[in-house]
Each structure stands twice: as C-alpha cells, then as structure tokens.
NUVEXVO-413985 format. One record per atom (N, C-alpha, C, O): residue in one letter; y, x, z. Coordinates in steps of 0.1 Angstrom, whole numbers, plus 5000, padded with zeros to 4 digits. Each point is the difference from the previous one (the first is absolute). Last residue first. Layout:
BEGIN
aYXZ
...
***
This chain:
BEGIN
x077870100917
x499749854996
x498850044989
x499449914994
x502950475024
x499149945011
x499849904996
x498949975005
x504050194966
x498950085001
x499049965013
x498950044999
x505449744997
x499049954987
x498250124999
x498949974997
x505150085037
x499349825000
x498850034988
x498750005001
x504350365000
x498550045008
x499649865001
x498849984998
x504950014978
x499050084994
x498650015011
x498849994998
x505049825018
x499549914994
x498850094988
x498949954997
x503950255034
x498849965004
x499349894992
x498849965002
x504650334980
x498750085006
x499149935006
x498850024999
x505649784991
x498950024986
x498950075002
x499049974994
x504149965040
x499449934999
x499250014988
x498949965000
x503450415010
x499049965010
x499149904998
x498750025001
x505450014974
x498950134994
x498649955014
x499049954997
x504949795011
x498849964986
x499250104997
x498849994997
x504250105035
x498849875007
x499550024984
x498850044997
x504750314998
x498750045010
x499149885004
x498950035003
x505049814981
x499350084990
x499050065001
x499049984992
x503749805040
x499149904990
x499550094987
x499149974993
x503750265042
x498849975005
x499049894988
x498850024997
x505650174986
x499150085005
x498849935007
x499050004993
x504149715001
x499650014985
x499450105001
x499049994993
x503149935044
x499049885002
x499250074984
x498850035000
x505050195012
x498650035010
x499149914995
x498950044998
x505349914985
x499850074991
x498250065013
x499150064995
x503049394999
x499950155010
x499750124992
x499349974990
x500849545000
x500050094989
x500450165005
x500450104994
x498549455031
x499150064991
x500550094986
x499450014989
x501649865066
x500950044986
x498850064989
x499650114999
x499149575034
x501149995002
x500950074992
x501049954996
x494149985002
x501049905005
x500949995001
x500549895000
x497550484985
x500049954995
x500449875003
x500649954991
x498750375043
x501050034992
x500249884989
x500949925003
x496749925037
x499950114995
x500950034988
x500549904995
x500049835056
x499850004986
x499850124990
x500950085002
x501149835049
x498449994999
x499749934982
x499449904999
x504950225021
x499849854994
x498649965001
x499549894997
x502150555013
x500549965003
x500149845003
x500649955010
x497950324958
x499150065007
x500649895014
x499149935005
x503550094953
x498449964999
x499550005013
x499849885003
x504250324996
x500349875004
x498949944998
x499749925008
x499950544985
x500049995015
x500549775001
x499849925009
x499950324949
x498350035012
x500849925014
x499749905007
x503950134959
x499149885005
x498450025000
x499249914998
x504250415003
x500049895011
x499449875001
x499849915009
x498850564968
x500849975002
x500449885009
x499249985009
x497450294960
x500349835000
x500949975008
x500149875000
x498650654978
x500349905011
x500549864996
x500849974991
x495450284985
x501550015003
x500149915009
x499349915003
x496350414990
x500249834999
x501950005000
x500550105006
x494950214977
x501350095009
x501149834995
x500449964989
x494050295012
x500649865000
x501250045004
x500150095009
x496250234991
x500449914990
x500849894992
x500049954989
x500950545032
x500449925005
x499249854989
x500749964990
x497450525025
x500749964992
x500649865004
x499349955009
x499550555013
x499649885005
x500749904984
x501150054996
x499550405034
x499050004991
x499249884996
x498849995002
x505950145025
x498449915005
x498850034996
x499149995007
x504550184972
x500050075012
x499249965012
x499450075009
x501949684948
x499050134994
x499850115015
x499250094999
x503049514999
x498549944998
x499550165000
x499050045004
x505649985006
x499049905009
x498750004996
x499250035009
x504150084958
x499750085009
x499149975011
x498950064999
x502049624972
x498850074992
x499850135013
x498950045005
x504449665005
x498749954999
x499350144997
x499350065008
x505050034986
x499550025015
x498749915001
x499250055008
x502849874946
x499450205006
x499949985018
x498950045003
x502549564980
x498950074994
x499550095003
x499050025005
x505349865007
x499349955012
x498750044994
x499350065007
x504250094966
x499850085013
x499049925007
x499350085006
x501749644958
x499150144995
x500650155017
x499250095002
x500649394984
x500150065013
x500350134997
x500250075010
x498849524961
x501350094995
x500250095017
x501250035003
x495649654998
x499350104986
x501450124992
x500050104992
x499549705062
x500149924989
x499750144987
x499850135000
x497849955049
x501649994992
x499649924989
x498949974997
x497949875044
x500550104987
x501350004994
x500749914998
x496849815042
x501850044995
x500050154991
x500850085001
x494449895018
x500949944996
x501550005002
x500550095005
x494950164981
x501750025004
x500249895002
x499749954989
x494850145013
x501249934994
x501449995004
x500349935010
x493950324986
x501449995006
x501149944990
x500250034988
x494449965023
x500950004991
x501449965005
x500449905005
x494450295008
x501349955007
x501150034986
x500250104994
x494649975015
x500649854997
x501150015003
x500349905006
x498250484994
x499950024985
x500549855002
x500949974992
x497850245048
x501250044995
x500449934988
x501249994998
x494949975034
x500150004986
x501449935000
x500449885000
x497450435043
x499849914994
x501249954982
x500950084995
x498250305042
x499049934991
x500149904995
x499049964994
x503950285039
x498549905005
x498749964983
x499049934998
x505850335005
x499250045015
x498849954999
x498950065004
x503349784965
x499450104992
x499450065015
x498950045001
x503749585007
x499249974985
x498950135004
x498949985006
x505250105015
x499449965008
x498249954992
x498950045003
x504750134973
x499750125013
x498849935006
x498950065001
x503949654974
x499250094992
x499150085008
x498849985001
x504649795022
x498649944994
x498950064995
x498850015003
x505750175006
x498850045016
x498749894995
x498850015003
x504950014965
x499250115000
x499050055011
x499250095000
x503749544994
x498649994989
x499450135002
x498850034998
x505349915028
x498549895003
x498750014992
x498849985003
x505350264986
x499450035012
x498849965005
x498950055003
x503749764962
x499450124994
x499450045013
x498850004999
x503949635012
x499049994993
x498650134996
x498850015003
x505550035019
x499249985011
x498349944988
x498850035002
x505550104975
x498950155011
x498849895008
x498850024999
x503349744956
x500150055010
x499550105004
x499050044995
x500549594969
x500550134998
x500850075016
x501250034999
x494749595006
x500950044991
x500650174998
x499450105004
x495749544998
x500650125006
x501550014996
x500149984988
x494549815018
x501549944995
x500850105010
x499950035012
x495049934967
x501050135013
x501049924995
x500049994987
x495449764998
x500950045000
x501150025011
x500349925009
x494650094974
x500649955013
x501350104996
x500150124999
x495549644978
x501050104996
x500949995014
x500149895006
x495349994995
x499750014985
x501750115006
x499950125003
x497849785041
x501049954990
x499950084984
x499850125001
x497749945039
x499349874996
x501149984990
x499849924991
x500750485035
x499049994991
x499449884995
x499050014994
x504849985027
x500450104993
x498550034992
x499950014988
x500449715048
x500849954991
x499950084987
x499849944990
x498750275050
x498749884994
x500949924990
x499249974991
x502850365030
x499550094993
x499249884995
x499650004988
x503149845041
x500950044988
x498850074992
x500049964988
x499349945058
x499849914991
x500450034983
x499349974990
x502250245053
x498850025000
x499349924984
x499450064992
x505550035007
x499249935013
x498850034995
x499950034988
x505450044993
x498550085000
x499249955013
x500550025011
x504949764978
x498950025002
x498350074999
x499149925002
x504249804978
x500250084999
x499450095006
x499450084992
x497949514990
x501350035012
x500450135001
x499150075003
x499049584957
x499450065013
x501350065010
x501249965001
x496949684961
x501350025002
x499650115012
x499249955009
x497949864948
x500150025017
x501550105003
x500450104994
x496349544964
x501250115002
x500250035017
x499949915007
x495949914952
x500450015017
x501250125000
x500050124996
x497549524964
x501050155005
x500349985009
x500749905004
x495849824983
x500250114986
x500750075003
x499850124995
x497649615045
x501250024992
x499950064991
x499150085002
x497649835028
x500549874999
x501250024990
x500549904995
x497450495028
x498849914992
x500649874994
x499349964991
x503450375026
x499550034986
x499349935002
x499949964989
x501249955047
x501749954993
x499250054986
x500049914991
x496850205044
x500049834998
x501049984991
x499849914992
x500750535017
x498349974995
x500249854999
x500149954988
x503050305039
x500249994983
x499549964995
x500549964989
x498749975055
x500949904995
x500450044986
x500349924991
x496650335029
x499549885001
x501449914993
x499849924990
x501050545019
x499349984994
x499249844996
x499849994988
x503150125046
x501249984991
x498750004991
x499949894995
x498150135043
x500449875000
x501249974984
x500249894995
x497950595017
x498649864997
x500549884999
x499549934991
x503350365024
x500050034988
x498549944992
x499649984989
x503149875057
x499550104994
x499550004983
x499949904993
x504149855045
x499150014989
x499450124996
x500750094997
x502249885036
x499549875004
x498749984989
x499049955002
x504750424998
x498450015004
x499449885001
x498850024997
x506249954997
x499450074987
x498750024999
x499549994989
x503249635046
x499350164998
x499450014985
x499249934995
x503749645012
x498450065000
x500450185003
x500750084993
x503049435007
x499950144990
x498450055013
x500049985012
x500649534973
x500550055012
x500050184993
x499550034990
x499049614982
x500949935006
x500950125012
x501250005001
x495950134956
x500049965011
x501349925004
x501150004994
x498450184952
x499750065023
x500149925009
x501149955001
x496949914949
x501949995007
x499050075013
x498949985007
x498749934944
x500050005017
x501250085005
x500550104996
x498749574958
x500750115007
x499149965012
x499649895005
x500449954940
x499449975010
x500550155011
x500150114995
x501849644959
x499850105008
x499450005014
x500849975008
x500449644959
x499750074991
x499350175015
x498850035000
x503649545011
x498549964996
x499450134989
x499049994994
x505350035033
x499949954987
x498649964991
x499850004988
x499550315058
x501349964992
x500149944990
x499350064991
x496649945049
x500450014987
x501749974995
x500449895000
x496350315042
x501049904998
x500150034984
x499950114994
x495650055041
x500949994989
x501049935000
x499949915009
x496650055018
x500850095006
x501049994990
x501149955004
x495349854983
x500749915008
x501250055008
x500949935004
x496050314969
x500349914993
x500949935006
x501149994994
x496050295035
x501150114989
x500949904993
x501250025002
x495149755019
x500650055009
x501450104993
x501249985003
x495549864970
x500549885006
x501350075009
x501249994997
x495350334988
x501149954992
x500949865003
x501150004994
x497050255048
x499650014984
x501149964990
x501249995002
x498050285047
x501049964989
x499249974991
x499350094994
x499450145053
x499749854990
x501049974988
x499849884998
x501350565014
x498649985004
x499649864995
x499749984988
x504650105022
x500050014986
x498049984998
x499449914993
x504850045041
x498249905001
x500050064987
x500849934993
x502950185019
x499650075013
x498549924998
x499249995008
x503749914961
x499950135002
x499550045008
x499850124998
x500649394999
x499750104986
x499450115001
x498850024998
x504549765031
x498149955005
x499350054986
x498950035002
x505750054996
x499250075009
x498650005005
x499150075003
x503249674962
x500050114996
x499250145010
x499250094997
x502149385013
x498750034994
x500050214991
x498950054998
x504749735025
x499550085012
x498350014992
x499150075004
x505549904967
x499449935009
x498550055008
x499350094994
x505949914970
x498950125013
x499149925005
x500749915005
x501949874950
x500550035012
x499150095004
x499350044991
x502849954965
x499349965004
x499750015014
x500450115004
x503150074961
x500049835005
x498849935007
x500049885002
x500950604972
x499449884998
x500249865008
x499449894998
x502150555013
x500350024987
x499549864994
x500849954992
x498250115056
x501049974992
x500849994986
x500949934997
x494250175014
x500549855006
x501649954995
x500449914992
x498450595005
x499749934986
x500349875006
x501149964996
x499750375034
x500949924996
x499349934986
x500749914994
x497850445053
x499249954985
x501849844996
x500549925008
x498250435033
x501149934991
x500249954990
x501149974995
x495050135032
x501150045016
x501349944988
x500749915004
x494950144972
x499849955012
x501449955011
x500049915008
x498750164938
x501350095009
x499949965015
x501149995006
x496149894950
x499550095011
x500850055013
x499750075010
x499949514953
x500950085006
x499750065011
x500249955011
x497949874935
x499649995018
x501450115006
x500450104994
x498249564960
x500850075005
x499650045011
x499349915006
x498649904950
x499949995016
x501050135003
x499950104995
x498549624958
x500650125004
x500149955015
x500049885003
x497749994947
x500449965012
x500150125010
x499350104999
x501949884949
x499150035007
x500249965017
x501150015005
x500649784940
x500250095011
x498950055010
x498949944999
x501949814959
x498150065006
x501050125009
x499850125001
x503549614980
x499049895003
x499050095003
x499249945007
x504850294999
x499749944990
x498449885009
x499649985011
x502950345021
x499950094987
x499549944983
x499750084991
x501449855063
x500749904993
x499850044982
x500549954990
x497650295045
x499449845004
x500849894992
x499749884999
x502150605004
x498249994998
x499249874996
x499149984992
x505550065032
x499850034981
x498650004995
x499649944990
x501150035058
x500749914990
x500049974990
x499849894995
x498650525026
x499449925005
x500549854992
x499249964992
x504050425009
x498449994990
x499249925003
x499649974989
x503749985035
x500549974987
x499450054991
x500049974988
x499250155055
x500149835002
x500049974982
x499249934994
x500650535017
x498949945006
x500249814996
x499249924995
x505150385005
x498850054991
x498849914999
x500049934990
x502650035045
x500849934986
x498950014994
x499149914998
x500150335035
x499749925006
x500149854985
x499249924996
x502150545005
x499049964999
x499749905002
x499149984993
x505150275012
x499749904987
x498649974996
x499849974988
x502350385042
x500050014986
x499949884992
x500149994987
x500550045061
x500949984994
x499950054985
x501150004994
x496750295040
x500649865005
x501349954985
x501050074996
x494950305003
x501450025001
x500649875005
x500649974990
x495650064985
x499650145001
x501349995010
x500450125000
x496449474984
x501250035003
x500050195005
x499150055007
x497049644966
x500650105013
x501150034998
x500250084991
x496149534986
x501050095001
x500650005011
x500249915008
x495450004962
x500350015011
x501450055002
x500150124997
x496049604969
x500950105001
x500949995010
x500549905003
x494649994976
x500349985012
x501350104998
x499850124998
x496049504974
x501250164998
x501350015015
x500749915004
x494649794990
x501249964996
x500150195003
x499450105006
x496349614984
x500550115012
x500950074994
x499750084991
x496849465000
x501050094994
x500750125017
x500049985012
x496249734989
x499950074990
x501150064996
x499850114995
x499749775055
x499549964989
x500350064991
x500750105003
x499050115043
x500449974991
x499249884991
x498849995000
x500450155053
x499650024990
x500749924990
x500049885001
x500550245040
x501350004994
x499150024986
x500350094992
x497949855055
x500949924999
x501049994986
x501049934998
x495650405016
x498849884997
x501349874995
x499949934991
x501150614999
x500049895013
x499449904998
x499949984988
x498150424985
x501249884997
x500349925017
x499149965007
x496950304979
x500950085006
x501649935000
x500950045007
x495249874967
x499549985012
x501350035011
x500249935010
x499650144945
x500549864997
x499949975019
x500849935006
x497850474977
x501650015002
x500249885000
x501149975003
x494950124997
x500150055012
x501950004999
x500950025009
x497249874954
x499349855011
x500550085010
x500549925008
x500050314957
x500449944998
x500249925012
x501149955003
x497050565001
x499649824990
x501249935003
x500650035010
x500050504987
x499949905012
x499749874991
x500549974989
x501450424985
x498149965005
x499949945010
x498850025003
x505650094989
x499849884986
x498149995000
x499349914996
x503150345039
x500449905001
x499649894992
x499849885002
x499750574992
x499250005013
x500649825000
x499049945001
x503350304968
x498249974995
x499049975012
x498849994999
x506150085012
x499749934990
x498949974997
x499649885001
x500850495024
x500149855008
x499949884995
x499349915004
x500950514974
x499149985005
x500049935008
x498849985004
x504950104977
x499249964988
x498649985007
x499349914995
x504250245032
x500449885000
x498949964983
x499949884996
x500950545024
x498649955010
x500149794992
x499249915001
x505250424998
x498950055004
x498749915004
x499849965011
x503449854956
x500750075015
x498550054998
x499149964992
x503349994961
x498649975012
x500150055013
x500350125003
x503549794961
x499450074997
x499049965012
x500349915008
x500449744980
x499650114990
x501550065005
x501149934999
x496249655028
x501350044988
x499650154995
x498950055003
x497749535009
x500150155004
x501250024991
x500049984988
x496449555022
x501650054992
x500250165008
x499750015012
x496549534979
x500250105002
x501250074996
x500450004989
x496949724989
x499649955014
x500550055012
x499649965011
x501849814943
x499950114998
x499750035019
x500749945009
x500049664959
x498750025007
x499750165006
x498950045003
x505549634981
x498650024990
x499050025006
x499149915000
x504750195032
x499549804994
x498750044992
x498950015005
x503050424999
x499449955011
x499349874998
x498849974998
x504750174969
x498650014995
x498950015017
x498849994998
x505849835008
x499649964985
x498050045001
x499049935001
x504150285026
x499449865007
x498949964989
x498849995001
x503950384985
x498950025004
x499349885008
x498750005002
x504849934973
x499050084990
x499350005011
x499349905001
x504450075024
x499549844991
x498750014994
x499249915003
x503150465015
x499049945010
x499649854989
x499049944997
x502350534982
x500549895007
x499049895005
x498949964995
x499850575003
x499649904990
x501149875007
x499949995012
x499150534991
x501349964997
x499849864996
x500449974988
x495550235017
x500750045001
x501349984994
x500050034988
x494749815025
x501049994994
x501650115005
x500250025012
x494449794988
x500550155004
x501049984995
x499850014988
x496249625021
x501650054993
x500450125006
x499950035012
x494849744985
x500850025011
x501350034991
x499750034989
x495949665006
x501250064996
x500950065008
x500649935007
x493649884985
x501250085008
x501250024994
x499850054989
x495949674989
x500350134999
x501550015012
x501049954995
x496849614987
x499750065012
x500050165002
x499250045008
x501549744946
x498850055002
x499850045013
x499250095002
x504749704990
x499149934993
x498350045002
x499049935003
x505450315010
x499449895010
x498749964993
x498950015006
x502650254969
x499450075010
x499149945012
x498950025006
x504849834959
x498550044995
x499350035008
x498949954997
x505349995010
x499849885004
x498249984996
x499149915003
x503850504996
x499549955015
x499249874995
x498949985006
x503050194956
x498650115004
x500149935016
x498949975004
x504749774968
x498250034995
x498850045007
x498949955002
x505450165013
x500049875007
x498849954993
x499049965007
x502950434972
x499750055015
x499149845009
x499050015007
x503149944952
x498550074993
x499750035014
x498849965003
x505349884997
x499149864992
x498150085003
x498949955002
x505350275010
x499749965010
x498849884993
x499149945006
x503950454976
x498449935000
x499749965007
x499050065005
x505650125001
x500449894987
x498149974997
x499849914992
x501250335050
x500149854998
x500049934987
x499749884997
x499350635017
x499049854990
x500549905006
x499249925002
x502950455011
x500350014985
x498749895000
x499949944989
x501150165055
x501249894993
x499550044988
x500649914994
x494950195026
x501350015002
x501349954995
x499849934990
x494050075027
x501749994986
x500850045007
x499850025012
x494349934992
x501250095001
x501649974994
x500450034989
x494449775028
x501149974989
x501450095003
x501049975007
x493350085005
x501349975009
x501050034987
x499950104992
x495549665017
x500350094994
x501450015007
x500649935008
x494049985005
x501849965003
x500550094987
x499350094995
x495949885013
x500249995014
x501549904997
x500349885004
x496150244959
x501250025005
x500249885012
x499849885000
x496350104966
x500050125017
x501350035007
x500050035012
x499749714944
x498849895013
x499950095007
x499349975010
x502550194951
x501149985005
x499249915012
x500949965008
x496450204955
x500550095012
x500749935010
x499550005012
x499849754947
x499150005012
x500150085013
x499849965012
x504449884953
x498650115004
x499449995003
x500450065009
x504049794990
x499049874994
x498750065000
x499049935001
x504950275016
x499449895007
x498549934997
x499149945006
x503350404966
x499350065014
x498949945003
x498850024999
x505249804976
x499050044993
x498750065011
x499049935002
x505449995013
x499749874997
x498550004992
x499249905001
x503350515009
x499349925016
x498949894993
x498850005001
x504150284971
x498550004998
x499249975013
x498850015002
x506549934991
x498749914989
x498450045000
x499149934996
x503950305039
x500249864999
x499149964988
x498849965002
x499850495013
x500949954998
x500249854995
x499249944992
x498050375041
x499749924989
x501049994995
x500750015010
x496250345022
x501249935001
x499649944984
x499050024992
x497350055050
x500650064986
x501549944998
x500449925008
x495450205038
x501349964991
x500150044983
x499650104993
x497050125044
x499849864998
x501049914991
x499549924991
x500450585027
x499949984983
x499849854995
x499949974988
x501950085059
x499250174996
x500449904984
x500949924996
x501149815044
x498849974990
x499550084988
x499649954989
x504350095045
x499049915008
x498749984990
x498949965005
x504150384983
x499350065016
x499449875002
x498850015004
x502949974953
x499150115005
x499450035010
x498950055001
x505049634992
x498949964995
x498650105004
x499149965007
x505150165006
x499249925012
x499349934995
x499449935008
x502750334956
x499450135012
x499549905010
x498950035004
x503449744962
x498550074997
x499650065010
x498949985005
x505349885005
x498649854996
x498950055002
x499149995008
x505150324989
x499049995015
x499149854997
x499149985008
x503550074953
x498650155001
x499749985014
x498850005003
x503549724959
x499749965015
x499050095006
x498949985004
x502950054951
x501049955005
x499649935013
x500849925005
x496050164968
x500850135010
x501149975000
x500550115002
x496849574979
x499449995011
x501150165008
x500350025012
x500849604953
x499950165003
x499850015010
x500749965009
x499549584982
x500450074989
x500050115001
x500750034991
x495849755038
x501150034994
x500750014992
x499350024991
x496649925045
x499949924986
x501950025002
x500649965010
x494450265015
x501749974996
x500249914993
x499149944995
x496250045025
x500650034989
x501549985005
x500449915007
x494050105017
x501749975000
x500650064987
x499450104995
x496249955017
x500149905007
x501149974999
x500249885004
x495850354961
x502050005004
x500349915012
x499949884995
x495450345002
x500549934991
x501049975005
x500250015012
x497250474982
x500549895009
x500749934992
x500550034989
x498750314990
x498949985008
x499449915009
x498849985004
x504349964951
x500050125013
x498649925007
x499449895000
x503650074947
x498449985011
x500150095009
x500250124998
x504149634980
x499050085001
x498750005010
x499749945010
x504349734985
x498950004991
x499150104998
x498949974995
x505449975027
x498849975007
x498849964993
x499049955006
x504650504987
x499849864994
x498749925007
x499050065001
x502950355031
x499649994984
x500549824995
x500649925006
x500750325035
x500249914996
x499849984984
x500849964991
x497550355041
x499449925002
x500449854994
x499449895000
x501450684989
x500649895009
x499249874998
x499749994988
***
C-alpha cells in the first residue's frame, strides 16, 4: 500500500502526505489517495508531520491532507502546529474531517487550512479538492467580485432557519447577535442581516425603523461598496450594527444569489460575526447562505409539523449535495430537566430524523414575547430569563472563538 512512511525511498518523489492519527481509520482516503496519486503519496502521523517538514524532501509536496475526527479535539494544539507549519513552508492544506464541531473546524480553516471535504468522501469530492487547491492563487484572488473585495479580517457567518412558523428564530438571531457584541471588552463586532424579505421582524424586535435605503441596496448590490453597505446599516445601542427588511414586503426572487453573496462578503469583510436571520422559506438563495455560512442553525420544536419539515430538508440537502454537516439543530421550548416523558419524545424525534439535537433552549415564555414587543432584547428586560442564560452561553463560546481567530490573524 502506498501509505508507507514518507520517508522511504520510492521511485518517485512524494507529492502528498496524509497526516493522521490512523491513517485506517480512513480507508476510502487511501483508496482516492491511490487512484489520484499511484505510489506518489505517504502517510504521517501528527508528531512525525512536524519532523517531516523540516526535511528537505518535504520541498515536493504538493498538499497534505489532515485527516480527524471528534477523537482529536482534545490535540487540537499539535493538529493546529502541523497546518500552521505547512503554511509556513507554502505547502497545501486540505481537512478531511469527520464528525468535526463546526467551531474546531472554522477554527483550523482561519489558521490556514485551504480546503475542506467531510468524511465519509462523496464520490469524486477528493479529486475536486486537489483540482481546486492547484488552481494559483491569483486566479482565485481574480475571481472575487471586483465590488466585495474583503479586508483582512473575514468574520465567521452563522445563519438561522426557522423549520415551522413560530419556533423562535427570529428571538434566537436577535439575542445572539446582542450577546455577542455585549460579550466583555474584546467583544467582537457583530452585524445582523435580515434576510426575511416579505416579513422579516428583527427591525421590530429592535426598535429600529424600514427604510427604503435597504431596497436601493438590494437591487444595486453590483455597485455596492463599502460606504454604500456602511450607511445602509442601522446601529442598535451603539453596540450592534443591523440590516432591517425593507420598508415595503419584496418578492423572495428580487435577489439572486450573486447579490445575497456580495452582501455576505462585504458584512464578513467588515465584521468578526455576521448573524442572518433567514426566512422560513427554501429560495433559490438558501443554498448560497448555507455554503457561505460556518454554522447555520435549524430552529425546531417538539412537534409533527417541525419533525416533518426537517425531514423534507434533509431530503432535500442530500437530493442536491450539498453540506448537510453545517446544520446544527436547536429544540426550542425544550422540556424542563424534570420532563422526563417530554425527554424521551426528544431523543425519540432526534433518533427517527437521524439527527442530534445540539442545542435544546427552554421556553422564555411571556416575556420573549413582552421583550420583543418593546423592540428590546431579552437582557434589557428580564435579564435573568431561563432562555436568555441559554443563548449568552452559546455568544461567549462563539465569542471566545472569535477573539481567538482576532489574535491568530493579528
């Protein structure tokens, strides 16, 4: 097998290396390592990456591809070593990861990793990969809308989907968005956007007005610069910057998926955390959200029409290819911890979906709705909400993520 140690002498010189904690614990790897690169490859294990590197050999490798799964989060120190080495020597990183939480994985993307493929391997999806990571650089810098060229930081993008009318996304969205920006002094600057074209309520959740600059926005995304994006903006409490729907309700089409592209692009160029409130709704667009978004959370409850919904999603996800893996599903109005009948019909739920629940929020009860009502976010008004203390727990974990990527880009 070709995944000798990359130190041996072959006839050929190594263009690519695994690099794992067990490389067979990933056997379709090897086999579409084989077909795209015969005896050209070696594998490595994490400490002897770092050694490798230092080689002379190691000046032929093309890429290496970093293989994990949930059992190396507790090495994430030694894994985050071998990318950040690689960069160093302008060597390729691609990630094969499997079962990996999206945080971790944003995480080691940020560092320098160039490239991402979930595990187990769609058909053909490893040689796309390496078809993608030999394209120059310049030809990808070239290919950028001329209008949405980023500055240096390029914020983390989390998206949430209502599965069902009335789960509590909308809440959701505002009061992570809130919290985020209220998350200590190296809080991260945070941009709200409200995708909900025809009913979008974040404005009201917030107290801020509609105004007709939203439309001249959307329908001009093409010239949009940053001036232009900046000024569209409304800021809440000097702390949260928002794009509010429209003044008038819009067709769902009015926007293509180049134009929702461009507007995520300028919000990550200018922001550390872009939150997007989207619309119940599946639109043409949704798939461009969904691959520009780091984590895009299913707000769902304990219901049929819920479980239903998620399941023509799923269906729909996997009809098309696309990456299933960013959707992290959240109960909300979870049973209380003394539920124990309402428990088991969760777990039943999750396990009939084949789906885990990561996030399971309690109900907040009347005062969401008197918050919401007041255009104020939970913590203004019942800051010791048993919801509010769910969502602020999830902003700091976030917010500690991005302040970690601050520093690694600094």
């Amino acid at each position: 097998m070709s995944s000798s140690n990359a130190n041996s002498t072959l006839s050929a010189p190594i263009r690519a290396c695994t690099v794992s904690r067990d490389v067979q614990n990933f056997d379709l790897l090897i086999e579409d390592m084989e077909l795209e690169l015969g005896e050209c490859w070696g594998d490595l294990a994490f400490p002897s990456a770092l050694k490798y590197m230092d080689q002379p050999d190691a000046k032929s490798l093309e890429f290496i591809a970093v293989a994990i799964d949930d059992e190396d989060e507790g090495n994430m120190a030694l894994i985050e070593a071998v990318i950040q080495r690689a960069n160093a020597l302008g060597i390729r990183v691609l990630l094969i990861a499997e079962e990996l939480g999206p945080i971790t994985l944003h995480r080691l993307l940020r560092l320098g990793a160039s490239d991402f493929v979930p595990y187990p391997l769609p058909e053909g999806a490893l040689h796309d990969a390496i078809q993608r990571l030999r394209q120059p650089t310049v030809e990808t810098m070239m290919a950028a809308p001329q209008n949405t060229v980023r500055p240096a930081n390029h914020g983390t993008v989390y998206a949430v989907q209502p599965l069902a009318g009335g789960t509590g996304a909308t809440t959701f969205a505002v009061n992570l968005a809130w919290e985020m920006a209220n998350a200590g002094k190296d809080a991260p600057t945070v941009c709200l956007l409200d995708f909900d074209l025809q009913t979008g309520s974040v404005s009201t959740y917030l107290d801020l007005a509609r105004t007709e600059k939203v439309y001249e926005m959307l329908s001009n995304t093409a010239v949009m610069d940053r001036d232009f994006f900046m000024n569209t903006l409304q800021t809440f409490n000097e702390k949260l910057h928002v794009l509010t729907a429209a003044a008038d309700m819009l067709p769902l089409d009015l926007i293509t998926p180049d134009d929702i592209e461009r507007v995520i692009s300028m919000a990550r160029g200018n922001f550390d955390v872009v939150i997007i409130d989207m619309p119940g709704t599946v639109v043409q667009w949704t798939e461009t959200v969904l691959n520009e978004a780091d984590v895009y959370f299913a707000m769902m409850e304990l219901d049929m029409r819920s479980a239903q919904n998620a399941l023509r999603l799923i269906r729909a996800l996997k009809a098309e290819e696309l990456p299933l893996w960013k959707l992290d599903y959240v109960l909300n109005r979870a049973p209380k911890f003394t539920d124990m009948a309402g428990k088991a019909r969760a777990k039943r739920m999750a396990e009939s979906l084949d789906i885990e629940f990561k996030h399971q929020l309690p109900d907040g009860m009347t005062q969401v709705t008197h918050a919401n009502d007041h255009g104020l976010p939970l913590a203004e008004i019942a800051p010791k909400n048993p919801l509010l203390k769910e969502i602020r727990k999830l902003a700091q974990t976030f917010a500690a993520s991005a302040r970690d990527d601050n520093r690694d880009a600094a």
